[in-house]
Residue frames as a rotation matrix with the C-alpha (Angstrom) as fourth column:
UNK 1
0.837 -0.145 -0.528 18.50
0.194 0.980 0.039 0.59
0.512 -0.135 0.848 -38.50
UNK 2
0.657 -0.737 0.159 21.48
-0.624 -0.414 0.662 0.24
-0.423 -0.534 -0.732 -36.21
UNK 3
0.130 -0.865 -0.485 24.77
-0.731 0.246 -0.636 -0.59
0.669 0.437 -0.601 -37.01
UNK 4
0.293 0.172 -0.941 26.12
0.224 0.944 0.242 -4.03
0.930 -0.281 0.238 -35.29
UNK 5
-0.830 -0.449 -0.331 28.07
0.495 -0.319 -0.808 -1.93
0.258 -0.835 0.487 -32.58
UNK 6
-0.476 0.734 0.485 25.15
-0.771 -0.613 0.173 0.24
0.424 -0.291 0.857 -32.17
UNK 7
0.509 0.755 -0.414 22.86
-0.238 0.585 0.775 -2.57
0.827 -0.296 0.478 -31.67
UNK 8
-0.228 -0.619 -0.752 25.88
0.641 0.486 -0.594 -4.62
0.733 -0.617 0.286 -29.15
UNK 9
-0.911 -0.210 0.354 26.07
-0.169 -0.594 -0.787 -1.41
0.375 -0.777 0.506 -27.07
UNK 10
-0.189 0.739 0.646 22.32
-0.935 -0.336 0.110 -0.57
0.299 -0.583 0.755 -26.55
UNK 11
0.662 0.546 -0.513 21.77
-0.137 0.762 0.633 -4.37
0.737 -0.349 0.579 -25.35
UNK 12
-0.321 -0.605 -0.728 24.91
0.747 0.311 -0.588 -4.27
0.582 -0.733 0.353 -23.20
UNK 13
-0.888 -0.139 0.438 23.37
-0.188 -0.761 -0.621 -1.31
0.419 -0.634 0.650 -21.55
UNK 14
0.340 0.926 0.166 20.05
-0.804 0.195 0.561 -2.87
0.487 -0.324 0.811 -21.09
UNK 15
0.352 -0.364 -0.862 21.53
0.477 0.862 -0.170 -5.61
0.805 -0.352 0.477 -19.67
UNK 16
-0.834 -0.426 -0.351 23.59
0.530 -0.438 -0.727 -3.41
0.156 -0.792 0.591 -16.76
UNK 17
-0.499 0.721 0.481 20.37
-0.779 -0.616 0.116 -1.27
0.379 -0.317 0.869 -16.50
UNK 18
0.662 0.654 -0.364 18.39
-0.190 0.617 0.763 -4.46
0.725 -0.436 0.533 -15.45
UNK 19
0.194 -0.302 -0.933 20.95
0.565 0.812 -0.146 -5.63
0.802 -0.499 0.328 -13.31
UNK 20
-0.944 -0.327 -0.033 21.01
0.200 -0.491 -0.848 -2.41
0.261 -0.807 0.529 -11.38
UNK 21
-0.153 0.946 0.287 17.08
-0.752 -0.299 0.588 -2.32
0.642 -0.126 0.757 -11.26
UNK 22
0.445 0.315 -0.838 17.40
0.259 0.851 0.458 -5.84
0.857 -0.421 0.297 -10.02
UNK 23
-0.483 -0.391 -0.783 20.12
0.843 0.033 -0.537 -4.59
0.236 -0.920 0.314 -7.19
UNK 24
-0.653 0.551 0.520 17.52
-0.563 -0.812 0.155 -1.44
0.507 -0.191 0.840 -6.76
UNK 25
0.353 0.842 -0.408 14.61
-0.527 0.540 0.657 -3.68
0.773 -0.017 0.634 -6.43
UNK 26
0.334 -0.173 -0.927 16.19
0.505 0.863 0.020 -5.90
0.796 -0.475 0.376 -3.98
UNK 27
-0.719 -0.642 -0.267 17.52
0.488 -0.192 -0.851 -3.34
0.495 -0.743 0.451 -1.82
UNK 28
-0.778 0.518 0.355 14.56
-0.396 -0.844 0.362 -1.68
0.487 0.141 0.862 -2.16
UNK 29
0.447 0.795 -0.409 12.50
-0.292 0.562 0.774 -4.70
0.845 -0.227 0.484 -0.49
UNK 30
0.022 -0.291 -0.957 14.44
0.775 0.609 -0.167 -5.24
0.631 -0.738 0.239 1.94
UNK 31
-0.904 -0.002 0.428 13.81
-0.187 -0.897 -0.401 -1.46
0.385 -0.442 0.810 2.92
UNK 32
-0.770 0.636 0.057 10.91
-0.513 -0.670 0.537 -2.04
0.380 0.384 0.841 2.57
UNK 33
0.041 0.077 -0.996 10.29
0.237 0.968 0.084 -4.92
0.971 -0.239 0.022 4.52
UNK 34
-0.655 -0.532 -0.537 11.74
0.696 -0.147 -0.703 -3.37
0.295 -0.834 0.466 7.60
UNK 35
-0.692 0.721 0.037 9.09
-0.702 -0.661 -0.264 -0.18
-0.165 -0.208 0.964 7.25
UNK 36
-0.096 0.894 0.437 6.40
-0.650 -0.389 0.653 -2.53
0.754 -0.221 0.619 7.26
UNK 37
-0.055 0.099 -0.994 7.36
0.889 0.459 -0.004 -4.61
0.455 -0.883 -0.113 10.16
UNK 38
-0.969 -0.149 -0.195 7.65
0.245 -0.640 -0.728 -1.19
-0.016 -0.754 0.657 11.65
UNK 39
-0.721 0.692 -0.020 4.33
-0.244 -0.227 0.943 -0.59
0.648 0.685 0.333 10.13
UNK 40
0.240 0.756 -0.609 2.39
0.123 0.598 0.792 -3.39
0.963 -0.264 0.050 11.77
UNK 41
-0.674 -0.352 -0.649 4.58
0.699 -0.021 -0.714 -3.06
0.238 -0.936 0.261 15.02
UNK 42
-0.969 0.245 0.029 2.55
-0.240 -0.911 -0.335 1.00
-0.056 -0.331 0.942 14.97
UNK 43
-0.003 0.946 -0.323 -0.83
-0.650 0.244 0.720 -0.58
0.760 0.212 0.614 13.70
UNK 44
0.135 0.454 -0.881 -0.85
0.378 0.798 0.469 -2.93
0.916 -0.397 -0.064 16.33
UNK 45
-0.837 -0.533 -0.128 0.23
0.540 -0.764 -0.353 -0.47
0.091 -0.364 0.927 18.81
UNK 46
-0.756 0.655 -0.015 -2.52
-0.580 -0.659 0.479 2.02
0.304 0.371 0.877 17.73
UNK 47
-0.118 0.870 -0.480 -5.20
-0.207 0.451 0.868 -1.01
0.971 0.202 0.126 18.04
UNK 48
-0.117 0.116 -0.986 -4.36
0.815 0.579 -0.029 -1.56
0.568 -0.807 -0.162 21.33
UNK 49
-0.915 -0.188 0.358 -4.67
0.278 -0.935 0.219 1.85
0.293 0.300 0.908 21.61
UNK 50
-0.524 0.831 -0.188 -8.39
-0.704 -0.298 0.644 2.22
0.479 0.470 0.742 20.58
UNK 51
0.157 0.483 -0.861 -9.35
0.559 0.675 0.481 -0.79
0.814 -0.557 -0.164 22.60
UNK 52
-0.745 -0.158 -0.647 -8.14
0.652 0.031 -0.758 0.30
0.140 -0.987 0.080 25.47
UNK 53
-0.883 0.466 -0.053 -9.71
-0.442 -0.865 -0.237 4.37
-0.156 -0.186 0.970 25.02
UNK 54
-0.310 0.934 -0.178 -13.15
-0.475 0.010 0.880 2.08
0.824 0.357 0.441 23.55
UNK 55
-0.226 0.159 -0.961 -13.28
0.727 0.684 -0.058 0.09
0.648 -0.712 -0.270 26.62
UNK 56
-0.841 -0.173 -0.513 -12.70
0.524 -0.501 -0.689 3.01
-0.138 -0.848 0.511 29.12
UNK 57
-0.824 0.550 0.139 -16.05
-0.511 -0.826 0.237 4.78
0.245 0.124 0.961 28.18
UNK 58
0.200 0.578 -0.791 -18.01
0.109 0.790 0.604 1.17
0.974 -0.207 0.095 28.71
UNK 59
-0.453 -0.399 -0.797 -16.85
0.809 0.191 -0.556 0.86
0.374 -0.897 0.236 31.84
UNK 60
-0.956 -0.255 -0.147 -17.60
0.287 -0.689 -0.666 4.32
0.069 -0.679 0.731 32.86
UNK 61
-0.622 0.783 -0.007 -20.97
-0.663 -0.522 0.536 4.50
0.416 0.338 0.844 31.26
UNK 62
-0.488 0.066 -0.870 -21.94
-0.087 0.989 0.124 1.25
0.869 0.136 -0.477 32.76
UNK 63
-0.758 -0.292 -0.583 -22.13
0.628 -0.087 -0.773 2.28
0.175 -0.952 0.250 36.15
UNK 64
-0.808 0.589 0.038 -24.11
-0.576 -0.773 -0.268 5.35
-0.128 -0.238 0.963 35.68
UNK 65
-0.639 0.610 -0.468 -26.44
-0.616 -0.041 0.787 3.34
0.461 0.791 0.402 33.48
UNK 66
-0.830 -0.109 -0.547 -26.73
0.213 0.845 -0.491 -0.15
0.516 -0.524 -0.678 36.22
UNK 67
-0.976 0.212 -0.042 -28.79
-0.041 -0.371 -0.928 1.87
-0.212 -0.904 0.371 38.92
UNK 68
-0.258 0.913 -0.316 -31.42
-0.785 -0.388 -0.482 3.32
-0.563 0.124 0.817 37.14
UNK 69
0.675 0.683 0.278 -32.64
-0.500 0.701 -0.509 0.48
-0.542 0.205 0.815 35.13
UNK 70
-0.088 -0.742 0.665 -30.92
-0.139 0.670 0.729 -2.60
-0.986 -0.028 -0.162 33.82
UNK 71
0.418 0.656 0.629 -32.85
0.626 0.294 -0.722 -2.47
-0.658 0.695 -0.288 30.29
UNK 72
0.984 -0.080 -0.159 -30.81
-0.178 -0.427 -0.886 0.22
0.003 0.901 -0.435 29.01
UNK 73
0.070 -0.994 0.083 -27.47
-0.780 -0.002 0.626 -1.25
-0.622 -0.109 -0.776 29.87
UNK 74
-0.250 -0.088 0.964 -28.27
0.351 0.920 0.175 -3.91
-0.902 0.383 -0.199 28.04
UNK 75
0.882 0.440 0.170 -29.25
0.340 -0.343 -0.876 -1.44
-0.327 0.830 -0.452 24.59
UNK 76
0.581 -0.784 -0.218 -25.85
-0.705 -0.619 0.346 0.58
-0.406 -0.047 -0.913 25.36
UNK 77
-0.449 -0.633 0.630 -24.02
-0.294 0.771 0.565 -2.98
-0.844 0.069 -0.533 25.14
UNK 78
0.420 0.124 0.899 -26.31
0.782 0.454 -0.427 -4.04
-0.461 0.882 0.094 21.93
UNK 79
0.951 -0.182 -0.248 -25.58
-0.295 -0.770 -0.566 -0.27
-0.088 0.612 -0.786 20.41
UNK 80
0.383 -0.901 0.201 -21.43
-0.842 -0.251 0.478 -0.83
-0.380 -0.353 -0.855 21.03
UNK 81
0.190 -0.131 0.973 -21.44
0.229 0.970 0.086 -4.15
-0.955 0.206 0.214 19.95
UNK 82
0.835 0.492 0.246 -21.34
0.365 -0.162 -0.917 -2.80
-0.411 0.856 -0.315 16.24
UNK 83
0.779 -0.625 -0.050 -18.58
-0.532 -0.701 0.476 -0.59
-0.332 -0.344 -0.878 17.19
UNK 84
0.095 -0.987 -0.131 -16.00
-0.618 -0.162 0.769 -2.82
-0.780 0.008 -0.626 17.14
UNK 85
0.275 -0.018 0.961 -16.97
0.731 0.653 -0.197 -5.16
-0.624 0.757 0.193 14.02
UNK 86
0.985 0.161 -0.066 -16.75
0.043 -0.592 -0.804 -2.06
-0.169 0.789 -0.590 11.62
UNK 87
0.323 -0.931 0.169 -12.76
-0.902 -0.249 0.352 -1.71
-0.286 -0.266 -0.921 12.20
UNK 88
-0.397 -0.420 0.816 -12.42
-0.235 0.906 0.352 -5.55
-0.887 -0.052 -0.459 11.52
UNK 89
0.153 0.714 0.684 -14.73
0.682 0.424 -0.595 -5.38
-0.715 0.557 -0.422 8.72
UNK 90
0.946 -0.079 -0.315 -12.94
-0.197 -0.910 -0.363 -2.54
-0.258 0.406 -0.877 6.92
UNK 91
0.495 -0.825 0.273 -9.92
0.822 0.547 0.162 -3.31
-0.283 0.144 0.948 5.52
UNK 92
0.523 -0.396 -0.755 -7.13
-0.297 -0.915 0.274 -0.02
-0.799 0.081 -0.596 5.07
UNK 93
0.991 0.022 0.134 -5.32
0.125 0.241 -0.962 0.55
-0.054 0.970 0.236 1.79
UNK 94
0.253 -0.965 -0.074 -1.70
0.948 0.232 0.220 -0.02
-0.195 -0.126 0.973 1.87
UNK 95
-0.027 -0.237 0.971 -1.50
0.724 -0.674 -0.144 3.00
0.689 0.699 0.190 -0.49
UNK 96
0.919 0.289 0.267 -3.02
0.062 -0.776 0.627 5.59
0.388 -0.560 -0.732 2.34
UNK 97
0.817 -0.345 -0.461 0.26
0.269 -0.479 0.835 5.39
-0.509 -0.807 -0.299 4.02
UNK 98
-0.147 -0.803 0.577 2.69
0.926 0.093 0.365 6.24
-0.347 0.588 0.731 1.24
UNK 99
-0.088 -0.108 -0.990 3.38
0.117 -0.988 0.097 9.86
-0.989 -0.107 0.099 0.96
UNK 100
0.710 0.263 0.653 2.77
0.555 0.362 -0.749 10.92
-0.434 0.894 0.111 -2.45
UNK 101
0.912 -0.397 -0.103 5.10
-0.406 -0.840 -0.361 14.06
0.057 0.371 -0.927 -2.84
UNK 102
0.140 -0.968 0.210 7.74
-0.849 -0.008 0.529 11.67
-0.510 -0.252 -0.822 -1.66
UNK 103
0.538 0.171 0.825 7.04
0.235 0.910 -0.342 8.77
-0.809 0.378 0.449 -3.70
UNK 104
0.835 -0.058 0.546 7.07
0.549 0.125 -0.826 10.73
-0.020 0.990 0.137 -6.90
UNK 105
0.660 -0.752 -0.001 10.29
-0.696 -0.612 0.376 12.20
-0.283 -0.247 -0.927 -5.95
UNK 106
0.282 -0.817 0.503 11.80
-0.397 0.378 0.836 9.32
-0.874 -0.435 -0.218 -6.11
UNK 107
0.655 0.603 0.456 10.12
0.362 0.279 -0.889 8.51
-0.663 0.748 -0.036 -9.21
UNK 108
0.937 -0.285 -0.203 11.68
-0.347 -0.680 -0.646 11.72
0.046 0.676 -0.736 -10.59
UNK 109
0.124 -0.910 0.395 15.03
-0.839 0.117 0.532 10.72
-0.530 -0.397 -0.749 -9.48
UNK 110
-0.280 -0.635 0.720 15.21
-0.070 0.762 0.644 7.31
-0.957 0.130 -0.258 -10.78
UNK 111
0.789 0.314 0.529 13.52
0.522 0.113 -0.846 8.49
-0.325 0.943 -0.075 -14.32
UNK 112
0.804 -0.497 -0.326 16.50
-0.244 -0.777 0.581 10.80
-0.542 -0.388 -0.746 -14.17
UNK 113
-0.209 -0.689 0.694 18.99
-0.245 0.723 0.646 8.02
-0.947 -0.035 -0.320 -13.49
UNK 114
-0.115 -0.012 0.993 17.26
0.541 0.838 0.073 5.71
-0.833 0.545 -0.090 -15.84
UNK 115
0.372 0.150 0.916 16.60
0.923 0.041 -0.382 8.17
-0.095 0.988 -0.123 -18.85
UNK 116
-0.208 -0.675 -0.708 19.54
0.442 -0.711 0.547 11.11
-0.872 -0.199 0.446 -18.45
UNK 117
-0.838 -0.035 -0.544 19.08
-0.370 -0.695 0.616 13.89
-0.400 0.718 0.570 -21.17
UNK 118
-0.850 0.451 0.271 16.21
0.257 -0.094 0.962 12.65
0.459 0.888 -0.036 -22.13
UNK 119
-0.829 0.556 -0.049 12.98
-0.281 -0.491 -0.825 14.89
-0.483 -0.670 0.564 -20.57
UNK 120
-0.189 0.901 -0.391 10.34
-0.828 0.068 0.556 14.04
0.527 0.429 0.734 -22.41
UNK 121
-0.094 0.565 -0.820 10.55
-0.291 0.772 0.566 10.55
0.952 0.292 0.092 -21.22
UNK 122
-0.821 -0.064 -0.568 11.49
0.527 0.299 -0.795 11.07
0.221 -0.952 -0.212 -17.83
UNK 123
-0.764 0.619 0.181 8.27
-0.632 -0.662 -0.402 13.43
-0.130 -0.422 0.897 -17.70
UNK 124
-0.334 0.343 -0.878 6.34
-0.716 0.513 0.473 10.67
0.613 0.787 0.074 -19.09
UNK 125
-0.336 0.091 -0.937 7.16
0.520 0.848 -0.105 8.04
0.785 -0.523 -0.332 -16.27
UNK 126
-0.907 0.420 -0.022 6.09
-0.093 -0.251 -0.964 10.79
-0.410 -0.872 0.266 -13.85
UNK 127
-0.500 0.860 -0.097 3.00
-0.865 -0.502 0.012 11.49
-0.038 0.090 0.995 -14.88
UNK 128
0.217 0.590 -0.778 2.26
-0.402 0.780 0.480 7.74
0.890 0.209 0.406 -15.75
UNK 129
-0.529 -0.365 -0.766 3.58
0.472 0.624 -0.623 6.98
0.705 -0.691 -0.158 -12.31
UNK 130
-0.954 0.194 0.227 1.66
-0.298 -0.617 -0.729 9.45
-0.002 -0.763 0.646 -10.85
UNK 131
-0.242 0.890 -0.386 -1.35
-0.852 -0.005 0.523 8.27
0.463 0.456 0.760 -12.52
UNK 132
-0.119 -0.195 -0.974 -0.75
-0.001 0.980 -0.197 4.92
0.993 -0.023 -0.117 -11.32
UNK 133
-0.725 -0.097 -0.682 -0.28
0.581 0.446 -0.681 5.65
0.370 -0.890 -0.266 -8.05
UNK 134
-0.817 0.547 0.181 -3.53
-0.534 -0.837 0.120 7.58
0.217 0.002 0.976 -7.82
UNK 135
0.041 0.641 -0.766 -5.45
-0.535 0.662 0.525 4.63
0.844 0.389 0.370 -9.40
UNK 136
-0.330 -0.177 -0.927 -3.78
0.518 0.787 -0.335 1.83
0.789 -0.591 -0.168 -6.41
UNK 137
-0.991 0.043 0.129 -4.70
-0.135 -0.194 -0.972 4.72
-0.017 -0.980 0.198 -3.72
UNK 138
-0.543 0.821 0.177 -8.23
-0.810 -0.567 0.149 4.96
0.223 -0.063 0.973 -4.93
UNK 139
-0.019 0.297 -0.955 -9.12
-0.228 0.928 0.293 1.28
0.973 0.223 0.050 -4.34
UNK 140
0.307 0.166 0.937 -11.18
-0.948 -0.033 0.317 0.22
0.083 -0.986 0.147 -1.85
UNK 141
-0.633 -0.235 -0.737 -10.36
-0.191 0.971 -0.145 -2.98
0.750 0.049 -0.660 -0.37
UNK 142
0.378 0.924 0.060 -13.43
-0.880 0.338 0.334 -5.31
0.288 -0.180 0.941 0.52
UNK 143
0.948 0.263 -0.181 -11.52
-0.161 0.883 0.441 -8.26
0.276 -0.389 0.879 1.42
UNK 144
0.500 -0.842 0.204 -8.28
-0.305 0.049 0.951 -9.75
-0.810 -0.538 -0.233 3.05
UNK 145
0.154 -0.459 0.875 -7.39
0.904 0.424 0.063 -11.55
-0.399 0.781 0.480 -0.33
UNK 146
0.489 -0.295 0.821 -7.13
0.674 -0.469 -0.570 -8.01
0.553 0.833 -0.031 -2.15
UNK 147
0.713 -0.671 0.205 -5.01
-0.564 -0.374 0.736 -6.41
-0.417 -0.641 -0.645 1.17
UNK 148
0.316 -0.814 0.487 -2.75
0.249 0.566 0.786 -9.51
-0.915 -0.127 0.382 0.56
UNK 149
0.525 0.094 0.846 -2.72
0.803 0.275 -0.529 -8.81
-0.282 0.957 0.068 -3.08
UNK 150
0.834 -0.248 0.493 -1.81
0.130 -0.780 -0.612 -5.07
0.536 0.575 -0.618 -2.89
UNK 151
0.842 -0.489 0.227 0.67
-0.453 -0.414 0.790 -5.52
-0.292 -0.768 -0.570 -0.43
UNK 152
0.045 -0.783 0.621 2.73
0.423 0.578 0.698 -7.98
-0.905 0.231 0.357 -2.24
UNK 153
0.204 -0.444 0.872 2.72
0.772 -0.475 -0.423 -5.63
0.602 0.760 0.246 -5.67
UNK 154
0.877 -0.229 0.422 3.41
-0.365 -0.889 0.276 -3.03
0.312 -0.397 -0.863 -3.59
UNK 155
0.318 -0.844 0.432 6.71
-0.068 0.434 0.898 -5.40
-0.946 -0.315 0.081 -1.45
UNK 156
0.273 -0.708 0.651 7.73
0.809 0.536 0.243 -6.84
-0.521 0.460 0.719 -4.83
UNK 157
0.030 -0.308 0.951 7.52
0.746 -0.626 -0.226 -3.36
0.665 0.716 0.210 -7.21
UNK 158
0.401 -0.030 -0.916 8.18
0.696 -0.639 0.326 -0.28
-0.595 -0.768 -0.235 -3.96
UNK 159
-0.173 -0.252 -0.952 8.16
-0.559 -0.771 0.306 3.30
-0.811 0.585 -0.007 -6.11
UNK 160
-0.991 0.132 -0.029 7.08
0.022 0.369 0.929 1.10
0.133 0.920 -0.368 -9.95
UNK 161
-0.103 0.961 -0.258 3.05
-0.664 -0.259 -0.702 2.44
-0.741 0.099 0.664 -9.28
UNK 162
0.009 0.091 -0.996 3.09
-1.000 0.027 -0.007 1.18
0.026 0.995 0.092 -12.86
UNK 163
-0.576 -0.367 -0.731 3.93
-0.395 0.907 -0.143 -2.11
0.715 0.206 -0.668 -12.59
UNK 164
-0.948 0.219 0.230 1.81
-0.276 -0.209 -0.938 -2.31
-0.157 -0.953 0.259 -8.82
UNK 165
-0.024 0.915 -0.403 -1.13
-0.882 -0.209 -0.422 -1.16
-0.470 0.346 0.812 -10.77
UNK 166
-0.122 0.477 -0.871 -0.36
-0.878 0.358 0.319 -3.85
0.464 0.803 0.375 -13.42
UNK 167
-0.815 -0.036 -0.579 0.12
0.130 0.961 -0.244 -6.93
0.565 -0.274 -0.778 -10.89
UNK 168
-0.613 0.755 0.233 -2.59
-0.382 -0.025 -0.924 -5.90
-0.691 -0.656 0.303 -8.68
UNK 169
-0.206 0.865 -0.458 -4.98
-0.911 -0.340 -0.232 -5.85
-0.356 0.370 0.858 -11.67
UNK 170
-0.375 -0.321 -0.870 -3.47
-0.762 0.641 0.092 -8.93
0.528 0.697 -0.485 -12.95
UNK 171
-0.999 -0.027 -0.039 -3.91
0.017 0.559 -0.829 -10.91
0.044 -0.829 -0.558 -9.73
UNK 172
-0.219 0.970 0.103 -7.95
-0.624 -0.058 -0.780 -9.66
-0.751 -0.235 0.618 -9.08
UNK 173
0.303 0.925 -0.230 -8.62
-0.889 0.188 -0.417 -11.13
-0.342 0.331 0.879 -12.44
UNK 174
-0.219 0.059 -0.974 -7.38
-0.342 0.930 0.133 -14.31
0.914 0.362 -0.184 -12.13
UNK 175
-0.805 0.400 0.439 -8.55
-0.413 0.154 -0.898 -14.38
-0.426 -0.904 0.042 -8.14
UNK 176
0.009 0.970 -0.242 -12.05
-0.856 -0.117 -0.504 -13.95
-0.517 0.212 0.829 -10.27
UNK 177
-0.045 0.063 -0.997 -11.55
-0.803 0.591 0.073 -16.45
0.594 0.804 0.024 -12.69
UNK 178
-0.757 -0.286 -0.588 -11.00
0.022 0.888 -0.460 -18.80
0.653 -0.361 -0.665 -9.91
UNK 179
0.329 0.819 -0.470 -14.54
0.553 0.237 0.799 -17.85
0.766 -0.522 -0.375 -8.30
């Protein structure tokens, strides 16, 4: 049992430990905010990219194909037609672009922070953070509702895998429940 000062302290220190997770967490989204406007700024970038380089072979193959008979320019254009649904119909995992060696660095660092002298538990949150963020990379995503989903446990909890993992999961099964 603690004593009443014992007990006072360890809640005044949970208390200041949340309130610096909360000014973590907040600074931390607003990093994080900024890398993925930069994000989408390169993904959209990149797409215009890939149109452009998928176009420039139509075009070039078109020509050759016109002369000799009009029947296969018109197969070339059904074959290609596939082409660009698969990219729209595929949906990337947020996770793929998050380094892992730097993630759980930071991990290590703020299990540090948050549990000084004590190693056991700061090995703990790696490993369960590592685990975690394994689990959120391996997930495919099949639909825009579970993009939107991991991106917002991913904005609200940036470096908390753990937590990530649990709102993501939390969210799918009440998506389901709702059909």
């Amino acid at each position: 049992m603690y004593s009443e000062k014992e007990y006072n302290k360890l809640v005044d220190e949970h208390f200041e430990e949340t309130q610096k997770l909360k000014s973590d967490m907040s600074v931390l989204e607003t990093e994080k905010k900024s890398l993925d406007e930069q994000v989408k700024k390169l993904k959209d970038e990149l797409a215009k990219k890939e149109q452009q380089v998928a176009q420039q072979p139509v075009q070039q193959e078109q020509p050759k194909q016109e002369p000799q008979q009009p029947a296969p320019a018109q197969q070339l254009e059904k074959k290609e037609e596939p082409k660009p649904e698969q990219p729209t119909g595929a949906f990337e995992n947020p996770m793929k672009s998050i380094n892992k060696t730097e993630a759980m660095n930071k991990v290590k660092e703020k299990a540090k922070q948050d549990f000084q002298d004590d190693y056991m538990t700061q090995n703990f949150v790696a490993e369960e953070q590592s685990k975690a963020f394994d689990f959120l990379n391996s997930i495919e995503i099949k639909s825009q509702e579970e993009l939107n989903v991991m991106k917002n446990a991913l904005k609200d909890f940036s470096n908390d895998f753990m937590t990530a993992k649990f709102v993501y999961e939390e969210q799918m099964k009440a998506k389901n429940k709702q059909g």
